[in-house]
N, C-alpha and C positions, 0 to 999 in steps of 0.2 A: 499733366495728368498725374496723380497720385501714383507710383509703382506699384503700389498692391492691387491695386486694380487693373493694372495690364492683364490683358489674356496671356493665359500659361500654356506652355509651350508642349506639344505632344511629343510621343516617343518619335514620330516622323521626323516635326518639324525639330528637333534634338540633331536625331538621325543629316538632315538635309544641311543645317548649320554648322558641325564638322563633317561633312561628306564622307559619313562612313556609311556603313550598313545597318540597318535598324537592328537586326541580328546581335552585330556587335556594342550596340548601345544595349542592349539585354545580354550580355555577358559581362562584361564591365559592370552593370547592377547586380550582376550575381556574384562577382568576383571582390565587392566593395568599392568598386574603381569611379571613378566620373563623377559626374556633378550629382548634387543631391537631389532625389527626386520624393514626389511625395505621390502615396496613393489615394486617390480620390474613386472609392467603389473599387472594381475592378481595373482603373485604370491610372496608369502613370502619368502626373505631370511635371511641370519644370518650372522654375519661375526665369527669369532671364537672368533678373542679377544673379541669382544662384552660378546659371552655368557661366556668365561672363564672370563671375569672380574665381570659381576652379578654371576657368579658362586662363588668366592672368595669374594663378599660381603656379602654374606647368612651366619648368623649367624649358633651358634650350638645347636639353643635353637631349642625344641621339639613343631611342631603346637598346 
């Protein structure tokens, strides 16, 4: 299947994928931080390769 045609990922399913809190996936977008999201209307999407490539740029170093 084409990548651009996967279904885009919600702030949840973000949220559920690194097991944080959907909270802190909305702070991290207010802070500049995390994968690139785009807004569609009122609401936030994700594309996958987007967060799996900031996922594979994160270092292994400890905050």
């Amino acid at each position: 299947m084409n990548p651009r045609l996967a279904k885009l990922w919600t702030v949840q399913d973000l949220a559920d994928f690194l097991d944080v809190p959907v909270k802190t996936i909305y702070s991290w977008r207010s802070a500049g931080y995390g994968p690139r999201g785009k807004k569609v209307g009122r609401y936030v999407r994700y594309d996958q390769a987007d967060v799996e490539a900031w996922f594979d740029s994160l270092t292994d170093e400890v905050a």
